[in-house]
ROSE-4610 file (N, C-alpha, C; in Angstrom, 1 decimal, always signed):
// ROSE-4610
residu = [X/X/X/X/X/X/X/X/X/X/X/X/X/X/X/X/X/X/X/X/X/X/X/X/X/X/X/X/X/X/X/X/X/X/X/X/X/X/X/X/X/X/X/X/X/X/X/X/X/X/X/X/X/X/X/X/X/X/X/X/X/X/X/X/X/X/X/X/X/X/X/X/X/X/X/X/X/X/X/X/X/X/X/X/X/X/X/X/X/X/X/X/X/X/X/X/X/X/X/X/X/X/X/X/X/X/X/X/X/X/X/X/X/X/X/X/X/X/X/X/X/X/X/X/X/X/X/X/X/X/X/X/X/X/X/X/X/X/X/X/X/X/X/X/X/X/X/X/X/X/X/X/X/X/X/X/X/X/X/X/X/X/X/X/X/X/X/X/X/X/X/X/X/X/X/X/X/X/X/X/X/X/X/X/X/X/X/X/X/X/X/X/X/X/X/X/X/X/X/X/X/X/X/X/X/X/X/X/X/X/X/X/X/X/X/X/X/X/X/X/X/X/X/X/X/X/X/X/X/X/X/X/X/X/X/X/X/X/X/X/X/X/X/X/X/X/X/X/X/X/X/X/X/X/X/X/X/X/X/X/X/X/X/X/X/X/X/X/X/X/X/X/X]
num = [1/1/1/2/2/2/3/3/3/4/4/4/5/5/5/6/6/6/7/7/7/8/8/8/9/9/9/10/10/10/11/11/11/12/12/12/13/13/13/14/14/14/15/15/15/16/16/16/17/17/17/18/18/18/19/19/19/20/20/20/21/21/21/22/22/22/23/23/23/24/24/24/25/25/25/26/26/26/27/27/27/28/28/28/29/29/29/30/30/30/31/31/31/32/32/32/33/33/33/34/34/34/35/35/35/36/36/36/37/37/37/38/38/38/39/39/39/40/40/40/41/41/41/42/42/42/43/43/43/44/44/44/45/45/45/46/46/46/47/47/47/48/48/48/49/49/49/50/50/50/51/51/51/52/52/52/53/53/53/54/54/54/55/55/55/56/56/56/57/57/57/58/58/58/59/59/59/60/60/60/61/61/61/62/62/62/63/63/63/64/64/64/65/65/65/66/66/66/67/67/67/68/68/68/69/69/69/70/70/70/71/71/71/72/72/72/73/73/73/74/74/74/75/75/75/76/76/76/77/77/77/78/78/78/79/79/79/80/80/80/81/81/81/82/82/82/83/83/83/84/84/84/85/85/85/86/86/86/87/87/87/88/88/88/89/89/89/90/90/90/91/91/91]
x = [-63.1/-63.1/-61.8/-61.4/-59.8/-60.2/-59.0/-59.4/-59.7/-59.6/-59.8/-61.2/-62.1/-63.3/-64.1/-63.8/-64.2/-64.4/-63.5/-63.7/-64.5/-64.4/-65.3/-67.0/-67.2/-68.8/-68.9/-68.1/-68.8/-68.9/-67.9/-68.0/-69.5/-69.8/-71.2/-72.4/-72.6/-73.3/-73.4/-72.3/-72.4/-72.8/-72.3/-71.8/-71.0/-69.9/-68.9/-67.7/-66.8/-65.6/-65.1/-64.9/-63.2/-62.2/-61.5/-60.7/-61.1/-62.0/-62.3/-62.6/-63.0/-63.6/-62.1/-61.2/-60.1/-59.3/-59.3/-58.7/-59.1/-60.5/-61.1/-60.7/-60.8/-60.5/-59.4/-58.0/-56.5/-56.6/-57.3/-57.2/-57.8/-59.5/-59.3/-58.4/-57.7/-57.0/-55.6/-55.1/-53.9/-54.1/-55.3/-56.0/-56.2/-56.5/-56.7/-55.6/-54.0/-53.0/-52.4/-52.5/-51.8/-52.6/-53.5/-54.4/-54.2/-54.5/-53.5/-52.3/-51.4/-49.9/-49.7/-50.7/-50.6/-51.3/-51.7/-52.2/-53.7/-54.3/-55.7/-56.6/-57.8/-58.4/-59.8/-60.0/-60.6/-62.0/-63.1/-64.2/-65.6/-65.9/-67.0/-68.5/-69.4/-69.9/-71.1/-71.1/-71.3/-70.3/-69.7/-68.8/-67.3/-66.4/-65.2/-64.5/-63.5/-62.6/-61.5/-60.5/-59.2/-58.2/-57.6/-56.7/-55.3/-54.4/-53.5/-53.1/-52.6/-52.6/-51.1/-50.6/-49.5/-49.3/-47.9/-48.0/-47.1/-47.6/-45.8/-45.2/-43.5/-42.7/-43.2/-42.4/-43.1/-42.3/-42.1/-41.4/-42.0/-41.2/-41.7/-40.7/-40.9/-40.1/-40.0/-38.7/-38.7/-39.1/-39.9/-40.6/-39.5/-38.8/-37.6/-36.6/-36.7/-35.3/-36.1/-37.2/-37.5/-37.5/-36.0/-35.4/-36.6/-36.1/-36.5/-36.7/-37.2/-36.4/-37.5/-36.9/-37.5/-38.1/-39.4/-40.3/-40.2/-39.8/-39.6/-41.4/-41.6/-42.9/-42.6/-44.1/-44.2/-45.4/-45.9/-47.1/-47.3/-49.0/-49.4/-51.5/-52.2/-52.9/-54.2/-55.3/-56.5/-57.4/-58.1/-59.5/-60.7/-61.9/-63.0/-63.6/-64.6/-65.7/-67.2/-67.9/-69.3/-70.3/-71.5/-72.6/-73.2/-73.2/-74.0/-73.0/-71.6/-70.8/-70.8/-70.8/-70.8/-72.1/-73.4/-74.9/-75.1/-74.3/-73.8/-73.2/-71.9/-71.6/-72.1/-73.0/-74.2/-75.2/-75.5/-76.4/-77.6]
y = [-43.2/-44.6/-44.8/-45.8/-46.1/-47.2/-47.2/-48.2/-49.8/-50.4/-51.4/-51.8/-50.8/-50.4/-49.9/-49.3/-49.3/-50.5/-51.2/-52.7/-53.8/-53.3/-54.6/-54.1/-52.3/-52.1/-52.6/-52.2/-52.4/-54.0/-54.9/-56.1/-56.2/-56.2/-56.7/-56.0/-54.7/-54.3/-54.8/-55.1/-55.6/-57.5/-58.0/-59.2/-59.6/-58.9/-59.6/-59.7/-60.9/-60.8/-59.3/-59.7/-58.6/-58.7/-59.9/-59.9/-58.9/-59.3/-59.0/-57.3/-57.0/-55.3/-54.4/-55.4/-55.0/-54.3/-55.5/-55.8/-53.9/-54.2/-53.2/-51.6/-51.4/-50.6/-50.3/-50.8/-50.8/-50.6/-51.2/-50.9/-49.2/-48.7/-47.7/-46.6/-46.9/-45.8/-46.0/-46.8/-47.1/-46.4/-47.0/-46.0/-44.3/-43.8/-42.5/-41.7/-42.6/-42.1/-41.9/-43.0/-43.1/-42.5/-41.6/-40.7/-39.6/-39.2/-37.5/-37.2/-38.6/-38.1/-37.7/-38.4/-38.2/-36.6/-36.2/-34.7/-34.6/-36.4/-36.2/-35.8/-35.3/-34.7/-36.6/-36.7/-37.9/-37.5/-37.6/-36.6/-38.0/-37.9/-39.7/-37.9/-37.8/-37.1/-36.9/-35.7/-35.1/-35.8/-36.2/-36.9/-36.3/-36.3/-35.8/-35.6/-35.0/-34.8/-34.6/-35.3/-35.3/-34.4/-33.6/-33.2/-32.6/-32.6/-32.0/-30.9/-29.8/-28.2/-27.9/-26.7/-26.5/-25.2/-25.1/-24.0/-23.6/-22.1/-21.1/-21.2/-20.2/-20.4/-18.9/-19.3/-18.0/-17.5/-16.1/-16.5/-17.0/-17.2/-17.5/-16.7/-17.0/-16.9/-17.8/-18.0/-18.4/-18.3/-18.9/-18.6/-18.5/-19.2/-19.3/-17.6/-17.6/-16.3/-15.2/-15.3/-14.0/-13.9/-14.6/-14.8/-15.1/-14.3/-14.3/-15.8/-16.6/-17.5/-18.0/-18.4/-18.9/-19.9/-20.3/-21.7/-21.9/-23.0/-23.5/-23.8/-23.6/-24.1/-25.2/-26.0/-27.8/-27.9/-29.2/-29.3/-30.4/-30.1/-30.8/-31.6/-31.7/-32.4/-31.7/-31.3/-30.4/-31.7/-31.9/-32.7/-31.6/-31.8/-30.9/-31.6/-31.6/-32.4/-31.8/-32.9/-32.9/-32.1/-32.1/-31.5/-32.3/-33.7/-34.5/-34.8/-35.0/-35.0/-34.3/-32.5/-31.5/-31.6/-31.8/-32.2/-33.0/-34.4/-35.4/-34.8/-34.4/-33.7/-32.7/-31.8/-31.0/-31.6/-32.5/-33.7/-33.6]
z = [-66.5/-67.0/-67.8/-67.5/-68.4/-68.7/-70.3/-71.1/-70.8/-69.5/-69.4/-69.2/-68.6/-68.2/-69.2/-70.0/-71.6/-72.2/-72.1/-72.8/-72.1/-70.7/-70.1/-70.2/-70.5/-70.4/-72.2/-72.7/-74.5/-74.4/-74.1/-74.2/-73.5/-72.2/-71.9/-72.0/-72.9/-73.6/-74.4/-75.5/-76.9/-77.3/-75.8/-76.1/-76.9/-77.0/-77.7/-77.0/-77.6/-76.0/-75.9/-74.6/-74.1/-75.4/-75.7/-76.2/-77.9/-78.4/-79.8/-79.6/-78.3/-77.9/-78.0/-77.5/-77.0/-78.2/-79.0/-80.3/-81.3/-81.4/-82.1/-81.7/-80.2/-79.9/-80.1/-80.1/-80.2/-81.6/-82.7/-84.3/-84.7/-83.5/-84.1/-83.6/-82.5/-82.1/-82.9/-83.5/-84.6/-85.8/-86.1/-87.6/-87.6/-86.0/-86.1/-86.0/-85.3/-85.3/-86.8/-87.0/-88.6/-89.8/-90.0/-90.1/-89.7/-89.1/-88.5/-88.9/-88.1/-88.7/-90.2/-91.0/-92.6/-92.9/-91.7/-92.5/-92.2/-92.3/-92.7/-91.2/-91.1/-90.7/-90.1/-89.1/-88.9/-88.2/-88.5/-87.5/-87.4/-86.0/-85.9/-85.8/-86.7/-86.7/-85.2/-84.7/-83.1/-82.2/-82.5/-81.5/-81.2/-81.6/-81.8/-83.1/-83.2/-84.2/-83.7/-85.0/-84.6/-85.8/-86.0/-86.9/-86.8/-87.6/-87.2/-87.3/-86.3/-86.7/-86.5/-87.4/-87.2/-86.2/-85.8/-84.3/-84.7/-85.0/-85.2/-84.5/-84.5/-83.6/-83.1/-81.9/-80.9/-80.0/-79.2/-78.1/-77.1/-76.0/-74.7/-73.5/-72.3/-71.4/-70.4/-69.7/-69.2/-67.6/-67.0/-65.9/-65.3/-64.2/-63.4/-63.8/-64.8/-64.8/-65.8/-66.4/-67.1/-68.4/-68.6/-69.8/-71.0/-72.2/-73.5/-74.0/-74.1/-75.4/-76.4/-77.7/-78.9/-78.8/-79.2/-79.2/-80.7/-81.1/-82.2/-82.8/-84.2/-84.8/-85.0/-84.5/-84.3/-85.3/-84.8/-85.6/-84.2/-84.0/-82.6/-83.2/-82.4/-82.5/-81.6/-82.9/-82.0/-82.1/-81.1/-80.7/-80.3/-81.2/-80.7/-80.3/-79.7/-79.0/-80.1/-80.3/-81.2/-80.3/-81.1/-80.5/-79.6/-80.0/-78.8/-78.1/-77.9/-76.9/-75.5/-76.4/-75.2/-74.9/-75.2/-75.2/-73.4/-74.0/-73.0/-71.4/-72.0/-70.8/-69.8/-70.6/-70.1/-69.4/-69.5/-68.8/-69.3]
């Protein structure tokens, strides 16, 4: 399902327009960006979680040649899945 298909089932589940489904959707995925980036930790309870984790630096190699090289420490973005999520998925 991609997001356009998301908006047209909640819209005619919910009855409320496309446009206003659309709208909401685009504010919470703005909100959970700008929320992580700040450090904070965002969780819709059994459902998902969002937070941000930091990643040492590390080596790696390079596939093509063998070669040694340095991976710089980042900071990246873990999503767990809830209990009724994986529940869902399990059928």
């Amino acid at each position: 399902m991609n997001k356009t298909e998301l908006v047209d089932a909640v819209a005619e589940k919910t009855g409320v327009s496309k446009k206003d489904v659309g709208a909401v959707i685009d504010g919470v995925f703005d909100q959970i960006c700008a929320s992580v980036s700040k450090g904070d930790k965002v969780a819709i309870p059994g459902m998902v979680s969002f937070e941000q984790v930091h990643r040492k630096a590390r080596k790696g190699f390079n596939p093509q040649t063998g070669e040694a090289i340095d991976i710089a420490a980042s900071m990246a973005v873990k999503v767990s899945a809830g209990a009724k999520l994986k529940a869902a998925a399990k059928g």
